[in-house]
Phi, psi and omega in degrees: 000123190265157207300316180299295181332302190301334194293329176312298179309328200271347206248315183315308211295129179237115178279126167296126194230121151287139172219121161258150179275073184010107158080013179229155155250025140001113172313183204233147172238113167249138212211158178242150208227120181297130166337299204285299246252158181296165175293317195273022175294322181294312181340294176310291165323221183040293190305322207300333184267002175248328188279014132329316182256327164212117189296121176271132164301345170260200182244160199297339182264048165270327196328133154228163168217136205257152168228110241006285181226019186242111181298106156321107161299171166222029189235023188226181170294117168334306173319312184266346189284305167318296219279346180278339194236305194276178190210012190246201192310135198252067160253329194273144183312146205252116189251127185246111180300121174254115170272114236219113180257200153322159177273139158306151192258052150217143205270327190248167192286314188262307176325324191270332162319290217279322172283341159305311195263358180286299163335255200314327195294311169308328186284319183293300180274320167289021171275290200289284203283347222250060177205159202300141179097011186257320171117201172299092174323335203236003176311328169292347178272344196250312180282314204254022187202125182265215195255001183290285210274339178297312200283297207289320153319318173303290183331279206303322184283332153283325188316282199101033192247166177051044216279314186326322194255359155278313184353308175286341190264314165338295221275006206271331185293298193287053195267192180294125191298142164284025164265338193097319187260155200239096192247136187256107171292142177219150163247146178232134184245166197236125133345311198267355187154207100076182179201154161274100201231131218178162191229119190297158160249093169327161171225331186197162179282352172247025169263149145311147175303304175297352162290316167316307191285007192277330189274045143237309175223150186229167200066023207258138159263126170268195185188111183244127180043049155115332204227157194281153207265149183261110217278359192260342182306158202261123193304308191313342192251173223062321177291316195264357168185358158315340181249173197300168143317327169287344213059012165272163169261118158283148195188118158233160189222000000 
């Protein structure tokens, strides 16, 4: 399996999500959720099956989700959220509590999908580029990507479908700096709380990931898309095909 194969799978991989409605005996919904995509991908599926049984007063940007006493973000990978807080079986559906808080500062559904991941995307290239001789980090979002390749990008990342031709948009973003040097964004979440966000540097193609996370933290077992992560793997295909939807590398210890 070549390295673009593995990224399938990994984009592939989807988790069983149980959702109950606070305080109703609302059936429970159940649905399954790609590892890459945000909580708020869902949002709509979610609302539309408990105001079915009872039309809510609230509104869809009230949503929020508790997963035992932990209010859940929805602007990071479903995926990485599991791998930081549960720890028990994972066949069993993951129950997640729905709640309705203050409203969120956005008006539309979609709109706020493309802006969270755009948001993270910028962040992702000023990560790659953002050092002397590359010129303006975010010039591939803007110059090499039309607004064509923006709307069919969207479509495949909730579909997942036609995966080949995100690829193609990926790569147009992510291409190789003409500096030569090759720096990799990672977010690293924490068990215990909080996350880190910082950027590895290649240095040559036979270095390791685990070498790469070692000049930042040392003594930590990660955990990548679910599994403890294999540290021999070659940092350069992380770079190069390894990363989230957002363009980060996810890493929990």
């Amino acid at each position: 399996m070549n390295s673009q194969q593995y990224q399938k799978e990994i984009w592939n991989m989807r988790l069983a999500v149980k959702v109950n409605l606070l305080y109703s005996n609302i059936p429970p919904l159940y649905l399954m959720i790609y590892r890459q995509h945000y909580l708020l991908f869902y949002y709509q599926q979610i609302y539309d099956h408990f105001n079915s049984y009872s039309p809510q007063i609230n509104k869809i940007n009230q949503i929020s989700f508790q997963y035992k006493d932990t209010l859940l973000p929805y602007q990071i990978p479903f995926g990485v959220l599991i791998d930081q807080y549960k720890s028990e079986d994972t066949f069993t559906p993951i129950e997640l509590i729905l709640i309705y808080q203050n409203q969120a500062h956005f008006l539309t559904l979609e709109d706020e999908i493309k802006n969270q991941i755009k948001f993270n995307l910028k962040w992702a290239c000023f990560g790659r580029y953002n050092h002397e001789g590359y010129g303006d980090p975010i010039k591939n979002l803007t110059q090499n990507v039309s607004i064509n390749d923006e709307v069919q990008a969207f479509k495949r990342i909730i579909s997942f479908e036609n995966k080949e031709d995100l690829f193609i948009y990926y790569m147009k973003i992510f291409e190789k700096p003409n500096t030569g040097r090759i720096q990799l964004p990672i977010r690293i979440y924490f068990k215990k709380g909080g996350h880190l966000q910082t950027i590895l540097e290649i240095k040559d193609q036979q270095q390791t990931i685990g070498q790469a996370l070692n000049t930042k933290v040392q003594g930590i077992n990660f955990i990548f898309n679910g599994l403890p992560l294999n540290t021999k793997i070659s940092a350069q295909d992380f770079y190069d095909y390894l990363y989230s939807i957002d363009g980060f590398c996810y890493f929990v210890c």
